[in-house]
Structure formats: C-alpha cells, structure tokens
KEMARTI-724085 format. One record per residue (C-alpha): x negated, y negated, z negated; residue number from 1. Coordinates in steps of 0.25 Angstrom, whole numbers. Each point is the difference from the previous one (the first is absolute). Layout:
% residues N
- X|Y|Z|NUM
...
END
This chain:
% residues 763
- -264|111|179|1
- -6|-13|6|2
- 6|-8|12|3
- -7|-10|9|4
- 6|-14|-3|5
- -1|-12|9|6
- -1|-16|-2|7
- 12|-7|5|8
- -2|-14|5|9
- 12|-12|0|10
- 1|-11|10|11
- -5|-9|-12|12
- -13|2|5|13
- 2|-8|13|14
- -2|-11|-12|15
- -10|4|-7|16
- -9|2|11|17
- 5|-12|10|18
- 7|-13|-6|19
- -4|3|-15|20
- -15|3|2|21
- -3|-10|13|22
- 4|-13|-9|23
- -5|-11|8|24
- 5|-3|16|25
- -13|-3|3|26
- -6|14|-5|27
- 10|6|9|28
- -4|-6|11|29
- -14|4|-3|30
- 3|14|-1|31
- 7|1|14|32
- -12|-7|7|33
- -9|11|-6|34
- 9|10|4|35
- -2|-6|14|36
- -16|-2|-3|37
- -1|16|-4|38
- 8|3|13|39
- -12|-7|8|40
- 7|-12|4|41
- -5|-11|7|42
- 9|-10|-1|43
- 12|1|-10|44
- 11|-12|2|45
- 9|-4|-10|46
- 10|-7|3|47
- 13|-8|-6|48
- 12|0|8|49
- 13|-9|-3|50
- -5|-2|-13|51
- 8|-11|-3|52
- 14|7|2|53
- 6|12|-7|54
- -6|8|9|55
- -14|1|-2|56
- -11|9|4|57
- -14|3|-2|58
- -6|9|12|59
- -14|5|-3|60
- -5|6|14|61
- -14|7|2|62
- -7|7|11|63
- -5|10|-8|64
- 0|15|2|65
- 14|2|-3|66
- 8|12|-5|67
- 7|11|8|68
- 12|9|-6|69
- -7|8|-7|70
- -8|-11|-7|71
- 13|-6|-4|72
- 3|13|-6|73
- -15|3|-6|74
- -3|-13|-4|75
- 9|-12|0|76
- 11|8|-7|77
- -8|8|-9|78
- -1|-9|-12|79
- -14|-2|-8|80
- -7|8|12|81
- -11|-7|6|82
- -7|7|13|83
- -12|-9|-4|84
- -1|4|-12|85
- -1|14|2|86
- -8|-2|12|87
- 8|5|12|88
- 5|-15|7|89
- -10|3|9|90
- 2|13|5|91
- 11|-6|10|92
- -10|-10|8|93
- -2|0|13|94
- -15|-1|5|95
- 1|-13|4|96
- 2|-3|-16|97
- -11|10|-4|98
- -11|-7|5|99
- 3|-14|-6|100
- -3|-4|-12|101
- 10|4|-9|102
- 4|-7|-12|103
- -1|4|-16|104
- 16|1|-4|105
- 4|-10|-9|106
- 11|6|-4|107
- 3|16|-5|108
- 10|1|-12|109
- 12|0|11|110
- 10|-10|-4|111
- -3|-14|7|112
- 10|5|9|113
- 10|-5|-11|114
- -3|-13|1|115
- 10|-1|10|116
- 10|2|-11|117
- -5|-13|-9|118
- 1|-9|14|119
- 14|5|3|120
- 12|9|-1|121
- -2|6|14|122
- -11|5|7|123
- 0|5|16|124
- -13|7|3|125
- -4|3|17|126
- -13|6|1|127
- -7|5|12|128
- -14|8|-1|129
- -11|-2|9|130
- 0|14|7|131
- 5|5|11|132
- 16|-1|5|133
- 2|-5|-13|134
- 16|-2|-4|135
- 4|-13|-6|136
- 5|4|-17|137
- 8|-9|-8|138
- 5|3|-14|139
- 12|-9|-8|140
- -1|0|-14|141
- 10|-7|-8|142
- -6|-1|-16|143
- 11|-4|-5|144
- 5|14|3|145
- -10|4|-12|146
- 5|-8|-10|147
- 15|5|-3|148
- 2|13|-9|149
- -14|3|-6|150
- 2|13|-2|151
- -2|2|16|152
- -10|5|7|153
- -12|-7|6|154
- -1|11|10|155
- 15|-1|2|156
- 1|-14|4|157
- -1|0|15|158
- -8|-8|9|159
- 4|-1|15|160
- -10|4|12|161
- 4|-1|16|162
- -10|2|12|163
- 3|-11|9|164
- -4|-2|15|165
- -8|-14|-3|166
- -5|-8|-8|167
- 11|-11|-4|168
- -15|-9|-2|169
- -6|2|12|170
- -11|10|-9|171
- -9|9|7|172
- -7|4|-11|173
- 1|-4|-17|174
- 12|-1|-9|175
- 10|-10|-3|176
- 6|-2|-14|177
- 13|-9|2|178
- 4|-4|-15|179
- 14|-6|0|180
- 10|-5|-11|181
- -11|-7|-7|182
- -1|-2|-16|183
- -10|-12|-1|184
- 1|-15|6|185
- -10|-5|8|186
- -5|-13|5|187
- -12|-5|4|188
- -7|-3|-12|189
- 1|15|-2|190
- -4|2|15|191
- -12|-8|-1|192
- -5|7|-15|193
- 2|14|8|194
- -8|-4|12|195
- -12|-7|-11|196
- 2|16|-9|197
- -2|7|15|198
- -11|-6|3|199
- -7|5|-13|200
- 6|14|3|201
- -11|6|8|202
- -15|-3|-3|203
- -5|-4|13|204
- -14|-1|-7|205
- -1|15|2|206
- 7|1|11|207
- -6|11|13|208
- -3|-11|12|209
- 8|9|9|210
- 11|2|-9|211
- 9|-11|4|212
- 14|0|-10|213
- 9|-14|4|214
- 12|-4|-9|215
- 10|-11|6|216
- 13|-7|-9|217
- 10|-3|8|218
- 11|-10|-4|219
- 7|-6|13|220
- 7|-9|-10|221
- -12|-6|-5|222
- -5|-4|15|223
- 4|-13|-1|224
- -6|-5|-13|225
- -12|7|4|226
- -1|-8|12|227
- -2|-13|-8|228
- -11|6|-7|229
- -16|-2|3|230
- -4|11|-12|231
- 0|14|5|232
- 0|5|-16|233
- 14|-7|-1|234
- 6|6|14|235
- 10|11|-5|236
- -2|7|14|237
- -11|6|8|238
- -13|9|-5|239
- -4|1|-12|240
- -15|-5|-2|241
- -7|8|-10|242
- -14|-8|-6|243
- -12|5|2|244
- -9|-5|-11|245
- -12|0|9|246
- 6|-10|8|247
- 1|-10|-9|248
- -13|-3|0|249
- -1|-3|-16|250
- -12|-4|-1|251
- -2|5|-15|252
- -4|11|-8|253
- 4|14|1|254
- -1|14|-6|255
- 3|13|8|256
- -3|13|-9|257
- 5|14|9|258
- 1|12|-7|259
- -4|11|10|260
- 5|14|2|261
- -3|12|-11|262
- -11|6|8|263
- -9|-14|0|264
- 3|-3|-15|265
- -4|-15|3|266
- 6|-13|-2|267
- -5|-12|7|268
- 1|-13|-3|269
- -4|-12|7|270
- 1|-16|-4|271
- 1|-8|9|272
- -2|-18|1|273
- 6|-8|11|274
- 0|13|9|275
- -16|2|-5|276
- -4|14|-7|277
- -3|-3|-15|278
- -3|14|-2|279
- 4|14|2|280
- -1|12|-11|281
- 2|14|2|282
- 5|6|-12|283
- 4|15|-4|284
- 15|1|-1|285
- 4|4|-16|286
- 14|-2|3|287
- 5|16|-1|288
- 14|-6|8|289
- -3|-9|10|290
- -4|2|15|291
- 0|-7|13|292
- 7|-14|-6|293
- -6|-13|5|294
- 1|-14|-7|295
- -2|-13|4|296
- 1|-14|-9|297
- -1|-14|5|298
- -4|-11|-10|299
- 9|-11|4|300
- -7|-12|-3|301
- 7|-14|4|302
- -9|0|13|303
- 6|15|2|304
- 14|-4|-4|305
- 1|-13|9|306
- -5|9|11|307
- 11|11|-2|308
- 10|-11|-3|309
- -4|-6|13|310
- -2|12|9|311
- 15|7|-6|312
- 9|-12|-1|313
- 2|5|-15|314
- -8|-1|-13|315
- -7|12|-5|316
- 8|3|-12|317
- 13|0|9|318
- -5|10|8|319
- -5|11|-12|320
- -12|3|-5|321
- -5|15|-2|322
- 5|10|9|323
- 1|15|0|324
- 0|9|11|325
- 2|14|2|326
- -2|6|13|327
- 2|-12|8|328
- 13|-4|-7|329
- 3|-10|-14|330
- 4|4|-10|331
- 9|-8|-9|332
- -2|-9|-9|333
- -15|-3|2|334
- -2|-12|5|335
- 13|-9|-2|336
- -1|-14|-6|337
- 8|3|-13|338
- -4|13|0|339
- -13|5|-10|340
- 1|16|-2|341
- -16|-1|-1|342
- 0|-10|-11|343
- -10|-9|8|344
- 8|-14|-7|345
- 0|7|-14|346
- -15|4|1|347
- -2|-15|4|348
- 7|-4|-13|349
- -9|5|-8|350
- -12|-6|7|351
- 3|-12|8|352
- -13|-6|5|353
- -5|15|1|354
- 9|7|7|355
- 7|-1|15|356
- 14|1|0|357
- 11|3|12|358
- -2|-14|4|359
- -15|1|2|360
- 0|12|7|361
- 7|6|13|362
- -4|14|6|363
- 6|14|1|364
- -3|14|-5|365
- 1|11|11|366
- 1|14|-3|367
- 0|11|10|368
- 1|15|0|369
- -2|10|-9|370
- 5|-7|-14|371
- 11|8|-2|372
- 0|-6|-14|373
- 3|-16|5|374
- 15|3|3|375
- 10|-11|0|376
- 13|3|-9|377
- 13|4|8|378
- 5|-13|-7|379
- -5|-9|11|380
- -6|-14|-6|381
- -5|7|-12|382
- -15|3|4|383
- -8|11|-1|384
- 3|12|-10|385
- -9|-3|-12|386
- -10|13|3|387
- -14|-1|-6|388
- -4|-2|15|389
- 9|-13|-2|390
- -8|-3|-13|391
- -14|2|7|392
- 5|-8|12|393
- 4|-11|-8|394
- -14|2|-9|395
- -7|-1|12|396
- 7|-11|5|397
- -5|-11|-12|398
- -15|6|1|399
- 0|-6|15|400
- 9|-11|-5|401
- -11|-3|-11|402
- -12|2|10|403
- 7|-13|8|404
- 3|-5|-14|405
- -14|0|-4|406
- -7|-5|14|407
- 10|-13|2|408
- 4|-2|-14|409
- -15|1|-8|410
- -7|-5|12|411
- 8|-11|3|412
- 6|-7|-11|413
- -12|-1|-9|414
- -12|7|5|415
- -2|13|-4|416
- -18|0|2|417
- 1|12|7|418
- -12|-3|10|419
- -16|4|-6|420
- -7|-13|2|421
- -14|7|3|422
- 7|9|10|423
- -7|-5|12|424
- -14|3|-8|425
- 4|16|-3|426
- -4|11|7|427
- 6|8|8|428
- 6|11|-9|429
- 1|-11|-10|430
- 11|-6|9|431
- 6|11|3|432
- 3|4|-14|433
- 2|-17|-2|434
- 13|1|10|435
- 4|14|-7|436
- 1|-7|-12|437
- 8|-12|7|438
- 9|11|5|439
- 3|6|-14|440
- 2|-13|-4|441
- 10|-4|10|442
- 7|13|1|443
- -2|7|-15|444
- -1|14|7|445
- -8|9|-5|446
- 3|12|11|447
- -6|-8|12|448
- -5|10|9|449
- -7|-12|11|450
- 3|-14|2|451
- -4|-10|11|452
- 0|-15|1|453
- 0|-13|7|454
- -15|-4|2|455
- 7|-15|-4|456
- 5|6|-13|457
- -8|-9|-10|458
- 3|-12|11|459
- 15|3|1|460
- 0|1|-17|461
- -6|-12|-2|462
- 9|-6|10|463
- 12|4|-9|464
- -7|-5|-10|465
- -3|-14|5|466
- 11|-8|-7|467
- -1|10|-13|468
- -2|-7|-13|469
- -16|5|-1|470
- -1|-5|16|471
- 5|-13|-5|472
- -9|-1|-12|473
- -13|3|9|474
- 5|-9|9|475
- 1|-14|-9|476
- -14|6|-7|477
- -7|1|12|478
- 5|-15|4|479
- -3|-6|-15|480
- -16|6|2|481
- -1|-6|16|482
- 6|-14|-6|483
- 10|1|12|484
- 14|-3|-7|485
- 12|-10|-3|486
- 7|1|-12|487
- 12|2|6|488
- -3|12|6|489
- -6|4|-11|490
- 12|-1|-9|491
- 10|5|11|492
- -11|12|1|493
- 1|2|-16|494
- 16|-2|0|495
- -1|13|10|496
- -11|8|-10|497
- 11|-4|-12|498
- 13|5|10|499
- -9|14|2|500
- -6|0|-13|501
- 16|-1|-6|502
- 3|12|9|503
- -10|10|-3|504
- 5|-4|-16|505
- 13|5|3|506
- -5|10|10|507
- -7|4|-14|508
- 10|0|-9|509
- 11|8|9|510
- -13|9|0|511
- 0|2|-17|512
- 14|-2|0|513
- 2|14|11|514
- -12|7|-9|515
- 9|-2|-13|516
- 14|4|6|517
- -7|10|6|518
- -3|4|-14|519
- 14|-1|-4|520
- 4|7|13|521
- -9|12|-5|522
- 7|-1|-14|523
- 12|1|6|524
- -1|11|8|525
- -8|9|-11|526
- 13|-4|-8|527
- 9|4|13|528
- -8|13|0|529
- 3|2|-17|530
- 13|-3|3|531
- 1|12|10|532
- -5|8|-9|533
- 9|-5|-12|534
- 12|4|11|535
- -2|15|-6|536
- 3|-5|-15|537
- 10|-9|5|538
- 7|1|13|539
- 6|-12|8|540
- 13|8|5|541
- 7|12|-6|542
- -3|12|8|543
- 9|11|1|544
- 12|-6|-10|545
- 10|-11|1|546
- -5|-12|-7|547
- 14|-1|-9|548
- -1|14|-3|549
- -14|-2|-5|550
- 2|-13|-10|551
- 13|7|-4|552
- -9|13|-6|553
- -12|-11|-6|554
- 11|-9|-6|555
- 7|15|-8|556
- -13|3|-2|557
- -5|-13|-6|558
- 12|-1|-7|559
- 0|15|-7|560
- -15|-4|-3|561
- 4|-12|-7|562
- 10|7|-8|563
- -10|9|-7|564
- -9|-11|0|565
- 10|-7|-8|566
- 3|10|-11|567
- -15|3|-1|568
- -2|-16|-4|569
- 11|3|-13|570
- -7|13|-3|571
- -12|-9|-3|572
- 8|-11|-8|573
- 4|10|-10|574
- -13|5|-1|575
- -5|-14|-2|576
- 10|-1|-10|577
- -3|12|-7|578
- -16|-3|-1|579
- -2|10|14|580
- -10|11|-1|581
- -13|-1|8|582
- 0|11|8|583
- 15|-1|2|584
- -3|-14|7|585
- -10|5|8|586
- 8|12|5|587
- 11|-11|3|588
- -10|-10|6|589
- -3|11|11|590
- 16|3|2|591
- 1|-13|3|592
- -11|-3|9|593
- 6|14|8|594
- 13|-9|1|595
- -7|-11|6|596
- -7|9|10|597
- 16|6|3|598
- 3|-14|3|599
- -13|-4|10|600
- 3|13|5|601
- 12|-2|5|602
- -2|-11|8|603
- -13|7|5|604
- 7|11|6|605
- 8|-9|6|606
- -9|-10|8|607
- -13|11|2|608
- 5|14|0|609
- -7|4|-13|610
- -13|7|0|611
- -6|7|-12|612
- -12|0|6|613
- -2|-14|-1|614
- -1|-2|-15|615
- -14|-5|2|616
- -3|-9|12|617
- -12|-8|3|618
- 8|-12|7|619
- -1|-18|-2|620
- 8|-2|-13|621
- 3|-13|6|622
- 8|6|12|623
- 5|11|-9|624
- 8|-9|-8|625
- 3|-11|12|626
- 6|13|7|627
- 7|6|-11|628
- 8|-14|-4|629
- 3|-3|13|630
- 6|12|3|631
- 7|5|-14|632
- 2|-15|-4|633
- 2|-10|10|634
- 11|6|7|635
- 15|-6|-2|636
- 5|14|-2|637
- -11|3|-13|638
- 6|4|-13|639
- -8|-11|-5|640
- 11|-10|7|641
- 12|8|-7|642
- 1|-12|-11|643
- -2|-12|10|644
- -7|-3|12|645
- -18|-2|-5|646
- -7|-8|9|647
- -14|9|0|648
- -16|-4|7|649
- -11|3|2|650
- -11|-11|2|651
- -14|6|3|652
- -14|-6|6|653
- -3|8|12|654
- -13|4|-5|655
- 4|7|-13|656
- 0|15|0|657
- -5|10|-11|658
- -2|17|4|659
- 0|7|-11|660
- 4|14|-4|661
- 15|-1|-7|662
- 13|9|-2|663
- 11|-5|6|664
- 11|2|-10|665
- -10|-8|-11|666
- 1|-10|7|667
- 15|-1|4|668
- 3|2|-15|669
- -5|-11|-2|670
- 4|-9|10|671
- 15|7|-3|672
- -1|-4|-14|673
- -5|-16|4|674
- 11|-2|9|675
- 11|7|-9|676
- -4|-11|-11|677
- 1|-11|9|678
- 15|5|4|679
- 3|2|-16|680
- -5|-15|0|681
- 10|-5|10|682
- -9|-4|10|683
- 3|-4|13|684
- -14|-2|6|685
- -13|8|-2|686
- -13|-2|6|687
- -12|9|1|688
- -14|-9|5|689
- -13|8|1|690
- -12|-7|-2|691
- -14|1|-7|692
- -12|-6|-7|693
- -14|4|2|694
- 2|15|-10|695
- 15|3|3|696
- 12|1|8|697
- 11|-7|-5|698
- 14|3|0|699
- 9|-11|-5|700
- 15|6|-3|701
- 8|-11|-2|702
- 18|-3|-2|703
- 9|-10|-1|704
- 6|8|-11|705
- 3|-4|-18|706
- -14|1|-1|707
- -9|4|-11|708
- -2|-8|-12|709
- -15|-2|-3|710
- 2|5|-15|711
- 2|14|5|712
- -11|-1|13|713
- -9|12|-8|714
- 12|10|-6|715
- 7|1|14|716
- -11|12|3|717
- 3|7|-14|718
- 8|12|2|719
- 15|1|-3|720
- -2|-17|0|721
- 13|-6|5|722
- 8|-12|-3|723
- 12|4|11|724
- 6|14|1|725
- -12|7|6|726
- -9|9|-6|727
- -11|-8|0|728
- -9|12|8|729
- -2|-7|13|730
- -10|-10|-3|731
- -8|9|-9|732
- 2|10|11|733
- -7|-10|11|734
- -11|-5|-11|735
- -4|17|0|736
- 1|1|14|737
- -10|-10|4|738
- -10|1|-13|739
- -2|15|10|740
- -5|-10|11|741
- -8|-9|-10|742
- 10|-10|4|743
- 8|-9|-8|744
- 14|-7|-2|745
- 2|-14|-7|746
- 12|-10|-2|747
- -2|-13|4|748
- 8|-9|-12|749
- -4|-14|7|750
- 13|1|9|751
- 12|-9|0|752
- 9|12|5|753
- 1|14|2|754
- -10|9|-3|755
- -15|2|6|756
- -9|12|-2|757
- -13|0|5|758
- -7|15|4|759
- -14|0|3|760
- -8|12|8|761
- -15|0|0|762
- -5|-1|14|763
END
C-alpha cells in the first residue's frame, strides 16, 4: 500500500538562500533596492547609522506600497514565492496605482528578501500598505536562530510579528528594513563604491518620464568630510545621479539595433556620427529567442573620452563599459571594470587594430518583457543563466559590435573605398541600388527588409576618411601635379602614409593570422566533437561502479589473462624446440591472439562499458588511439605503472586526422603489445608523435628502453622471434594487423637509445 510522503526543510536553508548565495554587500544592497523599486517606490533611502560603533545599522526605507498582515503571511514569509512572478502583485492596488504606469518587476525568484541575512545577524521589518486604515506590522528575525541543530525545521524557526499603533519612523506608507549586529566593516571608500554601483543600478536610458524612482545614501558621519568636497561623485551623502548617456553629448559614433516584439519579426538598426544618421536598416528578425531587447554602443574616441572624463569627474574605464539591463534593473557583472563575462578584451587579443575592446566602447543592453529565457541565476553576481537565448543575445551582440567595428575601424584607419566615384553621374535607380550596395557593405546583412540614409552619406564618409592613408596619398598627388608643395610637408605627409601604411600591415596580418587560428579553432572543435563521440568507447568517469572496485576486477583480470598468456608462450618453446607442426602453430597463433583480446578487453570493459556491436566502427584512427592511451595508459593508477612510474605523450600537429573503417580490438592489440615491450625494456618514458609525409600517416612509437640491436632490426617480426622471455608473437602479430590496413610497421636502428618503430597508414 502506498503512502503520501513529504519534503522536510532544515534551517540550513536560511544559508543557502541568504548569506551563502548573496556573496557580495554590494549585491545585497541591490536586491533590497529592487525589492523597493517592484513595490512602486519613489524614493528608497538607505541609510548608515552609528556606523563607526558597535552598534551599527543599515535602514533601507521606501514609500512603496507596503504589506499588510496578510502579505506578511502570503508573501514575505512564504519562502521562493514571488506574487510577481505568478502575476497576482497587482491584484491588491488601489485605483490610484492602476492608472500609472506601472513597472516590469525586476525581481520574481522570491529570495532577495534574504539579503537581509548577509548584511547582518538581525533584521526588524515595519511595513504599512497604501490602503485604507492601514495597521503598522513589524516582524523580528533573529538568523542566527537558523543556524544551531541542523536537523531543525525551517518552518519551525519562529519569526516575531506585532501590530503596533505608529510607526516608530514616522511612515505612512512603505516598509523599513532596520538590519542590526552587522557582519561587514564599512568606511567610506566602500560608501563612495556603493553610491558609484547604485548609480549604474537602474537604466535611466529607458527610464518612463513620469516614472520618477530617487535613491539617497545617508551617512551623518561622513557630513563633515563631505563638506570639504567640491566633487559631488566623491560626497558619500545625498542622491544618487544616474548618467544618462544622451547627456553627455559625445560627440562620436553610435550604433543602436532594437529588436522588436514577435509579431513585428524586425530588428532595426541605425548608425549614428556625431549625433547625424549614417543609416538605418530594417532587417527580418532570424533570431528564434530574442524580443523587445535594445542595444546601444558608443565608440569612445579620445575626443569622446575626454568629453565623458570631463562631464563625469572619472575616466571612462573607471566607470564600466557594457551594460546589461533587464527590465529597468542591472544585472551583475556587465559592465564592471575588471569584469569581462562577454569576452570583449579576449576577442580584442586576437585582433588588436581590428577590434574594439571594453575601453573603446561604453553602452548598455536593455532587455524587457517577455524573455523569459534571459534570467539571471539565484547566485547574484554570476550573470545570466547560459540559455540558447543568452547564446543568441551575446551573437547578436558582436554582429552590432562588428557593424561599429567595420564603420569606425575600416573607414577610419585606413580608408576603406567604400564610396562609387561616378555616383553623382548614375541614374536614379542606379543610385539607389549604389547606396544598397554601400549598405551591405557596411552592415554585411543580407535579410535587409528597408534601409534609409543621410542625404550627406558620401560627404560625411569622406569626412571620416579625410586623414586615411588613401586621403593622404591623393592629397600629397594632387599638390606634386599643382607644383604647390615644400619638402617638409611633404615628408611629414609621407612619414603619416608610412604610419598608416604600417597599420593596415598589421591590421592585415592579425586578419591572416584570425583566418588560420580560425582554422585550427575548426580543427579543434571537429576533434572536441570525435572526442564526444569517442566518450561511448571510452568514458571519462566510471558510471554506476566504485572507481576502486572497478581497477580491482581489471587488475584480477589482466592478471589471470597474463597467466594463460604466460603458459601458452612455454607451450610454443617446446614446440619450437621439438620442430612444431604447422597447423599446430597456427591454431596456437590464433589462442594467442584470443589472449590478447582477453587482455584489451578487460581494460575496455572497464573504461567504455563494452559493446559488441562495435567490432567495426568507422571513427579518426588518430583520436582512437590518442583516446585509448590517454585513458588505459596514462593514468597513475594503470597496470602499465605496476613496475615503475612511465612517463607516457602524445605529441600531435593539430591538423592530422585519418577516418577510416577499423575494429577496435585490432588496433588495441596492437598498441597493447608495443607498450608491453617498452615495459619489458625498462622504460621510463614513452612517446607517441603523429605526423605525415605527402602518401602517409605516420606514427612514430618511440622508448627510452635496452633498445634494439640493428643486427636483429628484420627477425623481430618473425613469429616465435624473442631474445627475452616473451613468445616473440607480439611483433609479428602488429606487422599482421596492419598488412589488413595496407599499413606498415618498421624499426628505426639509427637511434642512440631506446627503441623506435615507425607505423605508416596510407592517407
């Protein structure tokens, strides 16, 4: 008979969800601000009181909607419940909060109210709604009550409520959080970098005119020190200014692509120079993910950056670089200085002179509703969740990036000729079809559904292109033909053309340089993809079995096999001795290789879960074999380690691959049998390089072992040939195994030390 059973919950998740995941003070902060923000706030003040002393407090006060007893019971103490999320915070509204614009939540997972718990050890919560004869409700929570016996209940551990008369904050609407018995120091370094990281938390650039949302830090012990200062941006108290980038004035370039709503299916993008439209394309939308997410990049050249340095009080890098925004609200750690999670700097790397970096660029990405597939993780600071709507958003993200790329980077530093020198003699539709082509050219779009542009667009490219290296070039022509020149300028002019010249080279070179690792990027990930597949023959982690359990049953096994294998190499001694018979021989030769399959077996089984169906595969014999050494051999714990520690690699060009049709357990046998000879020969180092030649792939096996003398080079591959105790089969029995793969095997006896067999497979 079946019973209903329930989850139990310990007070170990107050942790888990509050001090643990909220890992930063800052963050924290931030979540609280939201919370205030979702509740309609105008104003949110947080404030630092006897901050110096063992008393501390941080109050954060809002005049938001507030929470009555109920809402203390539905929501605040109903843990991972959002109202926002399930759509029914607005239910409770009065009219007068129906008929303003109201604000897409920032927050829905239900657990920024735990942020309390990474500030400090006590929290006292007073909240009064905005509705009629509201009730002042305050809640006490004590968190260190959750962290004793672990085997308490989270829903055991009480949290204190009282209905008082008045607020003890002279409220009439919002909620107070007072948190006490702080766990962090503060000072006013860290005050002035919380006021600087608040003042990027809300995207004023998309920001409703009438929707008015104020945060003020208050520090009364900072009064004084702020009294001395001129710079509002280092006042710890008072408002906190959020930018605004229009204000700036930049006068520079910039690109703003908006990805409209599902039923338009349109993305715009427009470029814009010194505040004058370059151009503007509508294209179709092929993104399957993305909706309703704007983007906006400044070029920041040293004319922008002395503007913003000059406007901000602060350089451009200290202030951040590429913001993301969903519904109003940051989301960390786009943007911070040190910070890269879109891999702007390592993209530049690759491609200086080519590509713009975080300290070229400054802007924001805003997303807004519906993407329910661009969520931030419940670990605050860690970004967005790594959705293929993430993937696209990040795609889409370098095609704009690149569009500004190719417009200040082509254009500017060395000319691109992207003008049509006869335009002013074409027709009509011969123009139009000219700027088309200017458009593709500048964009590389091939969905564009319309475009527009400036009537001044071959004016304001030749503009740009005024001090390029071709400008320059027809400049100092045009003076040489008029007579009209000095020598000085002249060289100086011709010093400036080899400064440009110089760039485009590199510019050049990066580009041949991308196009090759690109090459090799392919490569790799073709090799990534073999070794996924290779994963079925030979798996990473044991599934299902205890690792020691595992190499205890290869080791019995490889043991027993070696045993048999032993007593078969005396069977064919005597019979050597005793002039064996042929058909006797061949019998034992095929024993024997049954032996050898017993033993790759063995360690088959225990790294790929064998499958019998996979006695033919089709598969790169050169990942094969890299797979299977790396796996059965390398390892400490291999049996091929038993004797002494064998330092074992694998040297390969990147390039080199072979797919061909094999059967696995060939192929093992005979690597078995290569590396059981180097072991017999004391090595203490094997190498395998993999190479070729214009016919062949080339594997070179090669040990620091006794070696080979060059006087028995050829009778090493005759049967039953052994100068040790072995049964002289192994060698034989690879020569047989790849003659089946027109492939060969050779000694090399020009070595020094060790030995060095050389296997070619024809390509």
């Amino acid at each position: 008979m079946s019973e209903k059973l329930q989850f139990r919950i310990s007070s170990a998740l107050k942790n888990i969800i509050g001090s643990d995941l909220i890992n930063d003070d800052f963050i924290a902060v931030f979540e609280l601000v939201k919370n205030a923000y979702d509740a309609h706030a105008t104003r949110v003040k947080v404030s630092f009181v006897d901050i110096y002393s063992d008393n501390g407090k941080i109050i954060i006060k809002d005049n938001g909607k507030g929470m009555n007893y109920n809402d203390l019971i539905d929501k605040w103490l109903f843990v991972a419940y959002s109202a926002k999320k399930e759509g029914t915070e607005e239910e409770s509204y009065s009219y007068r909060d129906k008929i303003k614009d109201k604000r897409i939540y920032a927050g829905a997972k239900g657990i920024g109210r735990f942020s309390c718990d990474r500030l400090g050890h006590e929290l006292y919560l007073e909240t009064i709604k905005d509705e009629p004869n509201a009730k002042v409700e305050t809640l006490l929570t004590l968190w260190d009550k959750f962290d004793g016996d672990i085997k308490d209940e989270f829903v055991n551990i009480s949290v204190l409520h009282q209905t008082i008369s008045k607020s003890n904050y002279n409220q009439e609407v919002g909620t107070v959080l007072e948190i006490s018995n702080l766990k962090s120091e503060w000072n006013r370094t860290k005050f002035l970098q919380l006021k600087d990281a608040l003042a990027k938390l809300i995207n004023p650039n998309t920001q409703n005119e009438d929707d008015e949302f104020k945060i003020v830090i208050d520090v009364i012990e900072e009064i004084e020190k702020d009294n001395q200062e001129n710079n509002n941006r280092k006042k710890v108290n008072g408002e906190v200014e959020n930018l605004i980038f229009e204000t700036l004035d930049l006068k520079t370039t910039k690109i703003v692509s908006k990805i409209e709503n599902k039923e338009s299916g349109i993305i715009e993008t427009s470029l814009f120079e010194g505040g004058k439209l370059i151009y503007r394309i509508r294209e179709l939308n092929t993104l399957s993910n993305l909706f309703n997410i704007e983007y906006v990049i400044y070029f920041l050249n040293t004319s922008a950056k002395n503007t913003f340095t000059r406007r901000m009080g602060l350089h451009s890098i200290d202030y951040g670089h590429i913001f993301i925004y969903k519904n109003g609200l940051r989301i960390y750690p786009y943007g911070n200085r040190y910070e890269d999670p879109l891999k702007m700097d390592n993209r530049k790397a690759q491609g200086y002179n080519r590509y713009l970096g975080t300290r070229e660029v400054i802007g924001y990405v805003a997303i807004e509703e519906p993407n329910d597939d661009l969520r931030e993780t419940s670990s605050r600071g860690d970004g967005i969740i790594k959705t293929n709507a993430y993937l696209e958003l990040v795609d889409w993200f370098y095609t704009t990036l690149r569009r500004l790329e190719k417009y200040v980077i082509d254009i500017t530093s060395w000319g691109s000729d992207l003008s049509n020198d006869d335009f002013i003699l074409l027709e009509s539709n011969e123009k139009q079809l000219a700027i088309k082509e200017l458009i593709n050219n500048l964009t590389k779009s091939e969905k564009i559904d319309s475009f527009e542009v400036s009537p001044e667009i071959f004016k304001l490219l030749e503009g740009k292109q005024e001090k390029s290296a071709k400008s320059t070039l027809a400049e100092i022509s045009k003076k040489l033909d008029d007579n009209d020149f000095s020598k000085e300028d002249i060289l100086k002019s011709i010093k400036s053309v080899e400064h440009k010249i110089d760039k485009l080279k590199e510019i050049k070179d990066e580009a041949e340089n991308e196009a090759l690792e690109k090459l090799i990027e392919n490569e790799e990930l073709s090799e990534e993809l073999n070794r996924e597949i290779a994963k079925n023959l030979f798996a990473q982690s044991l599934v299902g079995t205890e690792t020691e359990e595992l190499l205890s049953l290869q080791h019995q096994i490889v043991h027993t096999a070696g045993n048999v294998s032993f007593f078969l190499d005396e069977l064919i001694r005597s019979i050597n001795e005793n002039k064996p018979k042929e058909e006797l021989i061949e019998n034992i030769k095929d024993i024997s290789f049954e032996v050898q399959r017993i033993l790759s077996a063995s360690r088959y089984v225990t790294k790929a879960g064998f499958n019998k169906d996979a006695e033919k595969i089709t598969e790169d014999i050169v990942q094969f074999i890299n797979e299977y050494i790396e796996n059965i051999y390398i390892p400490s714990k291999s049996f091929i380690h038993q004797e002494r520690q064998i330092e074992i690699s694998i040297k390969k060009m990147k390039s080199i691959k072979k797919e061909m049709k094999f059967r696995p357990f060939e192929i093992t046998v005979a690597l078995d049998n290569l590396f059981t000879n180097s072991r017999k020969a004391k090595s203490s180092k094997i190498e395998l390089i993999w190479n070729k030649d214009n016919n062949n792939l080339i594997l070179t096996f090669r040990d620091n072992g006794y070696g080979i003398p060059s006087e028995i080079s050829e009778k090493i591959f005759n049967f039953g040939y052994t100068q040790t105790n072995g049964s002289g089969i192994g060698l034989y029995m690879i020569r047989n195994l790849l003659e089946k793969y027109n492939s060969t095997i050779e000694v090399n006896t020009k070595i020094n030390l060790g030995a060095e067999f050389i296997i070619k497979i024809p390509l």
